[in-house]
py3Dmol code that shows the C-alpha trace and the ligand (Angstrom):
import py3Dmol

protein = """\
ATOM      1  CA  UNK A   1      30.123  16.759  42.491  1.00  0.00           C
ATOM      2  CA  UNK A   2      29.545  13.658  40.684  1.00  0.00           C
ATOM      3  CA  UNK A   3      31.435   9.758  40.793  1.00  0.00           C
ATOM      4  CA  UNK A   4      32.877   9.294  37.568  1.00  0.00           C
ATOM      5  CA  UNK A   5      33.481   5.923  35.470  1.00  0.00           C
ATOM      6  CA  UNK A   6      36.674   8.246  34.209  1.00  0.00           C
ATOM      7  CA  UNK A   7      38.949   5.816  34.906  1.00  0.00           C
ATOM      8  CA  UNK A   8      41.843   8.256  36.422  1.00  0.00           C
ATOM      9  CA  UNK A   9      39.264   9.928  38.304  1.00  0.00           C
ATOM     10  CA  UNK A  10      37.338   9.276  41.424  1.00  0.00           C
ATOM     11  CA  UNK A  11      35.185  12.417  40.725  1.00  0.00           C
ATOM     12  CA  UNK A  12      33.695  15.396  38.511  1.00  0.00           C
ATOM     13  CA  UNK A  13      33.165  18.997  39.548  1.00  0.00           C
ATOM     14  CA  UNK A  14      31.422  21.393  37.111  1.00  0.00           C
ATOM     15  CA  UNK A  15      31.301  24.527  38.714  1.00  0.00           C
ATOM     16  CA  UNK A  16      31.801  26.028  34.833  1.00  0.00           C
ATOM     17  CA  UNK A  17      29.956  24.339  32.617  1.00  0.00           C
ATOM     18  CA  UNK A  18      30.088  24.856  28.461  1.00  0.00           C
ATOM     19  CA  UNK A  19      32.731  25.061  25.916  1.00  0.00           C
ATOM     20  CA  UNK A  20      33.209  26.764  22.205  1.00  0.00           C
ATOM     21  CA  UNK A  21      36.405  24.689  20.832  1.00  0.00           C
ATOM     22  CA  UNK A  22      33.350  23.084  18.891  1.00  0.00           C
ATOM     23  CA  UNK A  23      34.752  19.479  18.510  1.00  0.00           C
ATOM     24  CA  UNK A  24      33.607  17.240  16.478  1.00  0.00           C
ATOM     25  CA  UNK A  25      33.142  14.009  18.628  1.00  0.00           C
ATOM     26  CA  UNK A  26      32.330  15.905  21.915  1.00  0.00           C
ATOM     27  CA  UNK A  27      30.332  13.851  24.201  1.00  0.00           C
ATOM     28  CA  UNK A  28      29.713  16.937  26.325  1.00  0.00           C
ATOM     29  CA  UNK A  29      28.138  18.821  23.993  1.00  0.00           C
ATOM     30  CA  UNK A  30      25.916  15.931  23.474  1.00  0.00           C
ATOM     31  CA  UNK A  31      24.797  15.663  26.940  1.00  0.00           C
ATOM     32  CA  UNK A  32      24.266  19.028  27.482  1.00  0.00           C
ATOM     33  CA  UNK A  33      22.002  19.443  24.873  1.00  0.00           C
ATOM     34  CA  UNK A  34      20.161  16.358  25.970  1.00  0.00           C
ATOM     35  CA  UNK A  35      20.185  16.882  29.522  1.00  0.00           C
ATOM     36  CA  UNK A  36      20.095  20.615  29.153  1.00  0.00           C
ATOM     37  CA  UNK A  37      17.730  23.673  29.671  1.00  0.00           C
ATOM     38  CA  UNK A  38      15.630  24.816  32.507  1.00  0.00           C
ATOM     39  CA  UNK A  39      11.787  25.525  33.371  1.00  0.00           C
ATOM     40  CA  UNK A  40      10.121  29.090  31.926  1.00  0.00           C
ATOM     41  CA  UNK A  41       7.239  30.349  33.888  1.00  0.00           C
ATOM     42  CA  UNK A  42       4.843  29.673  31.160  1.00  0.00           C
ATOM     43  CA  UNK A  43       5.773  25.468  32.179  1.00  0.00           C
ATOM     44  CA  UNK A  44       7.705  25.327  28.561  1.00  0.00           C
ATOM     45  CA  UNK A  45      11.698  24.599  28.584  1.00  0.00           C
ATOM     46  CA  UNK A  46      14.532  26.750  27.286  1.00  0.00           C
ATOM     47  CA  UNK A  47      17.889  27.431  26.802  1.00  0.00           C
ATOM     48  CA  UNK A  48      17.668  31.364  26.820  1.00  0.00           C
ATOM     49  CA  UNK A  49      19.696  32.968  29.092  1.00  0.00           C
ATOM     50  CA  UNK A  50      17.765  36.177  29.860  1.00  0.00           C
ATOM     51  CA  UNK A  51      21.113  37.203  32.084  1.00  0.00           C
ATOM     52  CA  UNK A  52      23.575  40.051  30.463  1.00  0.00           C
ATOM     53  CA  UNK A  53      26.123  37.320  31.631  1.00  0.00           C
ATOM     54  CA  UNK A  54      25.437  33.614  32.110  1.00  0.00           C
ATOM     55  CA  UNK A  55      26.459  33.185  35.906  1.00  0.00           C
ATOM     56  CA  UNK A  56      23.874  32.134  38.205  1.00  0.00           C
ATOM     57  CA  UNK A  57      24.129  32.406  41.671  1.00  0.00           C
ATOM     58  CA  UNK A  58      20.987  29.549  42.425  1.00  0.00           C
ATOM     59  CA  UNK A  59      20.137  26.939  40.415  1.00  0.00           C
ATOM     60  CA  UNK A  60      17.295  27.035  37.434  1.00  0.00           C
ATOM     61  CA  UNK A  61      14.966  23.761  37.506  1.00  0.00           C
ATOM     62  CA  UNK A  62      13.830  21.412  34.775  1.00  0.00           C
ATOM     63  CA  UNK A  63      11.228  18.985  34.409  1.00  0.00           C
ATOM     64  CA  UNK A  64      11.752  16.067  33.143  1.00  0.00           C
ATOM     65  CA  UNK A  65       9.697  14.207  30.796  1.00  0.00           C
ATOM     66  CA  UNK A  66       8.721  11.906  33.583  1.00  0.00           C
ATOM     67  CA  UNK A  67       7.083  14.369  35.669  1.00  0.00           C
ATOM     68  CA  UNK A  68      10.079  15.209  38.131  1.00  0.00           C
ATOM     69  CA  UNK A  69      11.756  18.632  38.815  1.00  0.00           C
ATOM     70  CA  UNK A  70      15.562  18.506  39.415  1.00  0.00           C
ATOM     71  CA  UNK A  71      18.043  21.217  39.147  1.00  0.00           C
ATOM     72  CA  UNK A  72      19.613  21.723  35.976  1.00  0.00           C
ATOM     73  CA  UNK A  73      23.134  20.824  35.378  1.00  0.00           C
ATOM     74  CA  UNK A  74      23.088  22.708  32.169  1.00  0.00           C
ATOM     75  CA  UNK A  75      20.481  25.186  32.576  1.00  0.00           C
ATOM     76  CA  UNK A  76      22.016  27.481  29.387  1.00  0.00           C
ATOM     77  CA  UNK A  77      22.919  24.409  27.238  1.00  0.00           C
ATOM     78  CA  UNK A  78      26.343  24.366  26.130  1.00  0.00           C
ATOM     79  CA  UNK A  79      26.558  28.287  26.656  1.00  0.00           C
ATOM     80  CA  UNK A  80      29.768  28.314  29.184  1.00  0.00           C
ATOM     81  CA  UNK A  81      28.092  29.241  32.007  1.00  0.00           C
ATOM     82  CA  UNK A  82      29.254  30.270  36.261  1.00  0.00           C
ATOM     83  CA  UNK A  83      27.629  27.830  38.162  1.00  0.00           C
ATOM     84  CA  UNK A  84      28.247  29.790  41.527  1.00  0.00           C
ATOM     85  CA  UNK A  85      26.822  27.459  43.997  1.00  0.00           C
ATOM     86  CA  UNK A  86      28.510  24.884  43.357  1.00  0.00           C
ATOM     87  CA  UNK A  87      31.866  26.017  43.964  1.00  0.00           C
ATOM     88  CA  UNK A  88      32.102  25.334  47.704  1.00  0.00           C
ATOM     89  CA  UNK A  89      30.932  21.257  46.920  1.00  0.00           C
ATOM     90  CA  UNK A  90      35.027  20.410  47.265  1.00  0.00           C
ATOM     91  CA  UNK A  91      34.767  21.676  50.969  1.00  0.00           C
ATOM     92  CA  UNK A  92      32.064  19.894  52.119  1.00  0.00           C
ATOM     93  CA  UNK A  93      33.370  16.399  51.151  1.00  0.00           C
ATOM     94  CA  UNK A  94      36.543  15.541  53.379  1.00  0.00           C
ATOM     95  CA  UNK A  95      37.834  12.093  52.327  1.00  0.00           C
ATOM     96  CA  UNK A  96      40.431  12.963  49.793  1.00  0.00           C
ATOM     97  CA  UNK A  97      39.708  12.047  45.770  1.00  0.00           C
ATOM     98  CA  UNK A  98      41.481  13.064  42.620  1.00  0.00           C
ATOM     99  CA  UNK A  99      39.010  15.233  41.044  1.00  0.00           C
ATOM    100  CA  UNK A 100      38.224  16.007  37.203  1.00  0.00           C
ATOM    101  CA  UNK A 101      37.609  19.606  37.438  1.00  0.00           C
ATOM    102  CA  UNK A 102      35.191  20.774  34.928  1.00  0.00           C
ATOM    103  CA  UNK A 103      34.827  17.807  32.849  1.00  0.00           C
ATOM    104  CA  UNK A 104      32.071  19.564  30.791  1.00  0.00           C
ATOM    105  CA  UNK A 105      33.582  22.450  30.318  1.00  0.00           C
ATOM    106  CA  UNK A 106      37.135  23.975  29.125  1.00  0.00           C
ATOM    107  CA  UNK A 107      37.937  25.995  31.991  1.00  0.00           C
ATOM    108  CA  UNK A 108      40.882  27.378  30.315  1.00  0.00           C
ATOM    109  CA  UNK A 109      39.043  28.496  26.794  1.00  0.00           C
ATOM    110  CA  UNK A 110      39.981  31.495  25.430  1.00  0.00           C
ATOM    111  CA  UNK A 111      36.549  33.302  26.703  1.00  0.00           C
ATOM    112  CA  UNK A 112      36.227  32.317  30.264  1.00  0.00           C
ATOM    113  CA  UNK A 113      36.688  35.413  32.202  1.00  0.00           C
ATOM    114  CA  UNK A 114      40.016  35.316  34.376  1.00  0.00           C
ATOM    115  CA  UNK A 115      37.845  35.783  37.495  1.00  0.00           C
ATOM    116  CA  UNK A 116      35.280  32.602  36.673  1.00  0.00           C
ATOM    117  CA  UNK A 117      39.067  30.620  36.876  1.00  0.00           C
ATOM    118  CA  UNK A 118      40.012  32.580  39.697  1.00  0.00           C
ATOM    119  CA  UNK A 119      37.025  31.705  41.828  1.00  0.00           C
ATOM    120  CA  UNK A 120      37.366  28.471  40.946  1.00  0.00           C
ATOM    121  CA  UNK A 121      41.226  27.737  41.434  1.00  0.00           C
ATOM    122  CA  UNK A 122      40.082  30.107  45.233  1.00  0.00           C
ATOM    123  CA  UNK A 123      37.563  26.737  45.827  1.00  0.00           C
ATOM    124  CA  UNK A 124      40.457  24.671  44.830  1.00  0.00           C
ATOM    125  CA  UNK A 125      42.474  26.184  47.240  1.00  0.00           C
ATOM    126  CA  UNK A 126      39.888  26.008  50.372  1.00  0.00           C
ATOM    127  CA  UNK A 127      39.896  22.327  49.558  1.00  0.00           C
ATOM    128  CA  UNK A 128      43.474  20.707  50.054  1.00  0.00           C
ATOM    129  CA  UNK A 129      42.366  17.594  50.735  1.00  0.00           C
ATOM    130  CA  UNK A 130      41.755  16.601  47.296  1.00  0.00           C
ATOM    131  CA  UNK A 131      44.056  15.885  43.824  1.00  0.00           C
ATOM    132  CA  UNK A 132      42.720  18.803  41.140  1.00  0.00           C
ATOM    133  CA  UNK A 133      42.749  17.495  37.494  1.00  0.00           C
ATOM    134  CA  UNK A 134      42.334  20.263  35.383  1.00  0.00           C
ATOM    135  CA  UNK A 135      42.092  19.589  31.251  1.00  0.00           C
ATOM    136  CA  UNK A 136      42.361  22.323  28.374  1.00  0.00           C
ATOM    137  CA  UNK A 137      42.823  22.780  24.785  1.00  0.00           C
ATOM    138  CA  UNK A 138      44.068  26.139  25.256  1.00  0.00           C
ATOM    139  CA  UNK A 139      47.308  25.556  27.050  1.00  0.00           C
ATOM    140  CA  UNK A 140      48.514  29.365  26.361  1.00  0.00           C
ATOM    141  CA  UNK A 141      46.089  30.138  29.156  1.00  0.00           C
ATOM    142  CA  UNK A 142      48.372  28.354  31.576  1.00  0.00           C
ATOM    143  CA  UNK A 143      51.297  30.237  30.940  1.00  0.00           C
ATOM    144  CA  UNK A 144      49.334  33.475  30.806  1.00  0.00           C
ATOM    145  CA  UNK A 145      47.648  33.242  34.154  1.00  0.00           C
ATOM    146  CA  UNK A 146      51.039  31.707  35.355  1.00  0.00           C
ATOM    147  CA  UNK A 147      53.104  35.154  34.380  1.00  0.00           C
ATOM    148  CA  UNK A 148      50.701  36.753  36.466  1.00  0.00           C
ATOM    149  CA  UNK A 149      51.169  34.261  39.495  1.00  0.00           C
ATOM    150  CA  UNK A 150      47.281  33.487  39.419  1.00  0.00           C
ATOM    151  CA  UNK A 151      48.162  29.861  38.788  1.00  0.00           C
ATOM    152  CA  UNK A 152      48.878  27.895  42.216  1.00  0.00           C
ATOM    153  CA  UNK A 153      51.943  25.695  42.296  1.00  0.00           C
ATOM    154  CA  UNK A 154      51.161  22.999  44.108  1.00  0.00           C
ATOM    155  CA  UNK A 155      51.268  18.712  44.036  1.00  0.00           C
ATOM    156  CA  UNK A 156      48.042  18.584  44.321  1.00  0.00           C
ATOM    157  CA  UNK A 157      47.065  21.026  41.433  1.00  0.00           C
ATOM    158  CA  UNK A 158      47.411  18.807  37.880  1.00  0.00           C
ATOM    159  CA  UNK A 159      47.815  20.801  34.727  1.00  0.00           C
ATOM    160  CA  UNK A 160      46.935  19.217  31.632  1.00  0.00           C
ATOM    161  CA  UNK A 161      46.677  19.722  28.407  1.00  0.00           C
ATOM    162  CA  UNK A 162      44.737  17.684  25.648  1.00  0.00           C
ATOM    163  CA  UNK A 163      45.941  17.264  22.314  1.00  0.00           C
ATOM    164  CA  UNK A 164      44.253  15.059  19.555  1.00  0.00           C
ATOM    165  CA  UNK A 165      46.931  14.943  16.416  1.00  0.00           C
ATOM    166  CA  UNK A 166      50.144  16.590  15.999  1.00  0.00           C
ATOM    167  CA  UNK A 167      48.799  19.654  15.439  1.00  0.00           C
ATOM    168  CA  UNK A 168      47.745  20.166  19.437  1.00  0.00           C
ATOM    169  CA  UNK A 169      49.379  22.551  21.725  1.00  0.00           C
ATOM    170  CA  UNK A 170      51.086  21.362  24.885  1.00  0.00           C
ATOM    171  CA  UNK A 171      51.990  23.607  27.767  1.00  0.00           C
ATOM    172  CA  UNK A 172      55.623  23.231  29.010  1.00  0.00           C
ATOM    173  CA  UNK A 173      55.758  26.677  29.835  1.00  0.00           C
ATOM    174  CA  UNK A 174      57.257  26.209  33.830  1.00  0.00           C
ATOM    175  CA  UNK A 175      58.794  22.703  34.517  1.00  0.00           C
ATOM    176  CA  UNK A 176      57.672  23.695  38.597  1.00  0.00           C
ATOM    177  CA  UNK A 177      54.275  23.107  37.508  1.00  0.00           C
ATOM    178  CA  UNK A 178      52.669  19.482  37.863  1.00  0.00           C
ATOM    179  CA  UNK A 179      51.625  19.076  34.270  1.00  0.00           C
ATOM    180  CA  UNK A 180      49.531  15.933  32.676  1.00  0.00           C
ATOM    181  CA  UNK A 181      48.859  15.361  28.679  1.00  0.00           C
ATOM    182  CA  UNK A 182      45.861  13.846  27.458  1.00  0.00           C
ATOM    183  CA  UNK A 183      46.274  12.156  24.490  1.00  0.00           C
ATOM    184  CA  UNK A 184      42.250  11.264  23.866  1.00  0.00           C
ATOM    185  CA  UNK A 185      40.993  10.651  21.218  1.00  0.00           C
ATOM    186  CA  UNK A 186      44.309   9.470  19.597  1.00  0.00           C
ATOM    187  CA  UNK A 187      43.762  10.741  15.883  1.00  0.00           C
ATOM    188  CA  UNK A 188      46.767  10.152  14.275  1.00  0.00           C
ATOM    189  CA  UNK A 189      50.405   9.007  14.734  1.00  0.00           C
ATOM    190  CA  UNK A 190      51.947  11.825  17.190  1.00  0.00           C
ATOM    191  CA  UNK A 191      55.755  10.080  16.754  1.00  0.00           C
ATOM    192  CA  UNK A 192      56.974  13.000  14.428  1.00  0.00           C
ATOM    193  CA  UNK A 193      54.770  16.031  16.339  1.00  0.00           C
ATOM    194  CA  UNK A 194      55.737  15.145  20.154  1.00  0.00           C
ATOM    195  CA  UNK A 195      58.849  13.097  20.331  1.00  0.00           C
ATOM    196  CA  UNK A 196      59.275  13.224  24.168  1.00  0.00           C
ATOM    197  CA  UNK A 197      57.425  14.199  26.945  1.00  0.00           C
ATOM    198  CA  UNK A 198      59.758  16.709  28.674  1.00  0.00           C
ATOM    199  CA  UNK A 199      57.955  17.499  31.712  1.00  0.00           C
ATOM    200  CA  UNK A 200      54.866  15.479  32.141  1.00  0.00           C
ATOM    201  CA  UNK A 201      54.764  13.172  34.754  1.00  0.00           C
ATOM    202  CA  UNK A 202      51.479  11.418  33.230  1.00  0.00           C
ATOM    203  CA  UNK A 203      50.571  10.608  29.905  1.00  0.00           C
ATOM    204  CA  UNK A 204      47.146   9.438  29.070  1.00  0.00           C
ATOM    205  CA  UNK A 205      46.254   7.538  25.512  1.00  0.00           C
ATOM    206  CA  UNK A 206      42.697   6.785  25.190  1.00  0.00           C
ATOM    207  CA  UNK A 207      40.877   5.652  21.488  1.00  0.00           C
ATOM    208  CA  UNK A 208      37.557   7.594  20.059  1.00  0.00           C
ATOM    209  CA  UNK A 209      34.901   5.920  21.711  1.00  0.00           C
ATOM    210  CA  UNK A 210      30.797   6.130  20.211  1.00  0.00           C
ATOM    211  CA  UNK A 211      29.855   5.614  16.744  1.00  0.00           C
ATOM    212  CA  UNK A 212      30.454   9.212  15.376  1.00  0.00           C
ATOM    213  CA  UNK A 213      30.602   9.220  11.303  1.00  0.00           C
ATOM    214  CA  UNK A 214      34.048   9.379  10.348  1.00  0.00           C
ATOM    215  CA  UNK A 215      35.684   8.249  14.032  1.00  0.00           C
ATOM    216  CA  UNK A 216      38.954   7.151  14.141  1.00  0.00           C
ATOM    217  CA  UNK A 217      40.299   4.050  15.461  1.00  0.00           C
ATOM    218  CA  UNK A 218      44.237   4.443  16.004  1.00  0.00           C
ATOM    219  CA  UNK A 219      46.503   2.293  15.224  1.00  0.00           C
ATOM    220  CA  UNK A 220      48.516   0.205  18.321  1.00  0.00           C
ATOM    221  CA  UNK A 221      52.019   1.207  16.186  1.00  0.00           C
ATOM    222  CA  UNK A 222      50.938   4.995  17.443  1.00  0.00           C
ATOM    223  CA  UNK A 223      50.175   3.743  20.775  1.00  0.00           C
ATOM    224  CA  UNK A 224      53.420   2.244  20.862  1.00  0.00           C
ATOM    225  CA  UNK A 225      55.306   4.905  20.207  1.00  0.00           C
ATOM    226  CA  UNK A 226      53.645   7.408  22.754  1.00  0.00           C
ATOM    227  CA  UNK A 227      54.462   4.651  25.174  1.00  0.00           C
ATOM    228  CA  UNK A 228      58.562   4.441  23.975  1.00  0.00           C
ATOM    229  CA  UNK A 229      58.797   8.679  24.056  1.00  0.00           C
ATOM    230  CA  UNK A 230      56.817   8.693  27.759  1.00  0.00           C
ATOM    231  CA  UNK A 231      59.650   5.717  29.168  1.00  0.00           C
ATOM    232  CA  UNK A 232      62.408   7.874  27.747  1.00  0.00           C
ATOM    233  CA  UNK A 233      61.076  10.799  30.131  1.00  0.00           C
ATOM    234  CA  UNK A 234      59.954   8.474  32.858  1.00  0.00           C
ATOM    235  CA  UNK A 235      55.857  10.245  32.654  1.00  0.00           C
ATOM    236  CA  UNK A 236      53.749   7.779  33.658  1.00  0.00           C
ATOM    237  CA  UNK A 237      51.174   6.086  31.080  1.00  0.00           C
ATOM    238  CA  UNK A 238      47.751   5.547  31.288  1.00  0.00           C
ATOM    239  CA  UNK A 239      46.029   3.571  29.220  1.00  0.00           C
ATOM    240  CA  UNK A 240      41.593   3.792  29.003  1.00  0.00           C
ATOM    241  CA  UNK A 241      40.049   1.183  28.568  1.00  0.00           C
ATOM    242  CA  UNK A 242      39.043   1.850  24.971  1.00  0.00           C
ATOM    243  CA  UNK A 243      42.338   1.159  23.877  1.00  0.00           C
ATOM    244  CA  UNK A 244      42.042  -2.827  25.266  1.00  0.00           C
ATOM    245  CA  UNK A 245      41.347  -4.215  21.823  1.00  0.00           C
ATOM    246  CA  UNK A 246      43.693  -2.073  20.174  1.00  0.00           C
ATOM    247  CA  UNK A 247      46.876  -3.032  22.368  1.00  0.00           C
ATOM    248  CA  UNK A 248      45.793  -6.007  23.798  1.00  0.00           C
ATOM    249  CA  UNK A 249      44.534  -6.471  27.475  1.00  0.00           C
ATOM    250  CA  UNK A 250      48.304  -7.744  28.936  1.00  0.00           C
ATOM    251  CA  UNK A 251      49.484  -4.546  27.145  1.00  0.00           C
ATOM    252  CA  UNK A 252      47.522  -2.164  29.283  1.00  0.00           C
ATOM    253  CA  UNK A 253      49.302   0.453  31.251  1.00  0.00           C
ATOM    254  CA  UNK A 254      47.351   1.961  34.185  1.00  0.00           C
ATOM    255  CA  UNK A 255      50.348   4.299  35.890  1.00  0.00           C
ATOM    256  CA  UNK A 256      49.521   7.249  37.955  1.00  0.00           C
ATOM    257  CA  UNK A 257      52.280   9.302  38.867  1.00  0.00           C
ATOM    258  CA  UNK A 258      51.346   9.896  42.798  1.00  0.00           C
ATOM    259  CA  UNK A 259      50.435   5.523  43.222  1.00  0.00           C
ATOM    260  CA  UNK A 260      53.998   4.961  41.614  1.00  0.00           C
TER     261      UNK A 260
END
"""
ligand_1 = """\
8
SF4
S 37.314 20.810 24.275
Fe 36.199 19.136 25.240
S 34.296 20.070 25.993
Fe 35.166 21.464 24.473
S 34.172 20.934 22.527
Fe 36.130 19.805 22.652
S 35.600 17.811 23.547
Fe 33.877 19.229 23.953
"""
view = py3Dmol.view(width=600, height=400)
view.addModel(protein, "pdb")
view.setStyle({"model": 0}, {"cartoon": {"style": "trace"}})
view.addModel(ligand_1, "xyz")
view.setStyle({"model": 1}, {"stick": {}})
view.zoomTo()
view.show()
């Protein structure tokens, strides 16, 4: 587990690591490839996974180009990958924090096996002491896992969903489950697409951050109006900091649902 400068975060846990939604401004993807690989036995550095399956039960090494040998945090690249040993980290820290589970990963994708989520929502579970932020683009996978009571209901397990433009898929499939919406990056004026907020009790805005070709800097009219459809519904907002010269910094909202 990792500290975070995520600013409605205290910290990250990656036991699944990868993703295949394939987006275009995905800092993950970024870091994994420059972070990524592990050590061969012939001293060279790949990102082969010689495993029918990539799940590793201890972790691969890489060397650095400044001599030093640390374990891998993304031994397969961006391949999603079962990082087994780290799924007990949770337990072993007791002071409670709101944790970003699988920030470099979605956990939720389409091709993670139900039992990767399974094992991971178990490690959840042995760990009450802490807040559970979970993030997907695939929000069907919520409702799914929930029809087959796999999906704990519980305040301290946060359900979120992140959509990008109007075209993004929300889950509001069970209003007894704590659910979140990420609205990062903001691409476009949602006011038509989402309306209201039925059901989320947070709602976070952040802007494209980096200097990506083509990124898109939204508009503080579309901010605006995220802000007027969360009030209606009483979801908290949270605003990143990315959107301070956007809105303006005595317009910044920095709500969290369980500080209200
Ligand atoms: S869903 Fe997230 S991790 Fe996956 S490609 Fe998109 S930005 Fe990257």
């Amino acid at each position: 587990m990792n500290k975070t400068d995520i600013e409605w975060a205290d910290m990250t846990w990656n036991p699944v690591v990868g993703c295949k939604h394939g987006c275009e401004y995905c800092y993950a993807r970024r870091i994994a490839k420059r972070f990524g690989g592990y050590d061969k036995a012939d001293g060279t550095i790949t990102t082969h996974n010689p495993l029918p399956r990539a799940e590793l039960h201890q972790p691969l090494t890489i060397t650095r180009s400044s001599g030093k040998t640390v374990n891998s945090p993304f031994p397969f690249g961006f391949e999603p990958t079962l990082l087994y040993y780290r799924l007990e980290e949770p337990q072993h820290i007791k002071k409670p924090h709101t944790i970003f589970v699988c920030s470099m990963a979605d956990l939720f994708g389409n091709w993670v096996p139900t039992n990767w989520i399974k094992l991971v929502l178990d490690a959840c579970e042995a760990a009450p002491q802490h807040r559970y932020m979970f993030l997907t683009k695939n929000p069907e996978r919520y409702a799914q896992l929930d029809r087959l009571a796999l999906l704990p209901h519980k305040d301290n397990f946060c359900y979120g969903s992140t959509v990008t433009g109007k075209d993004g898929r929300r889950f509001n499939g069970s209003v007894l489950l704590n659910t979140f919406l990420s609205i990062e990056p903001l691409h476009e004026n949602l006011d038509a697409g989402l309306g209201s907020f039925g059901g989320d009790r947070l709602i976070i805005i952040g802007a494209e951050t980096g200097n990506r070709a083509g990124k898109i800097i939204p508009e503080k009219a579309w901010v605006d109006n995220i802000c007027e459809a969360a009030d209606i519904t009483h979801a908290a907002v949270f605003m990143k900091d990315s959107l301070k010269p956007i809105v303006g910094k005595g317009n910044m909202r920095r709500e969290l649902p369980w500080e209200r």
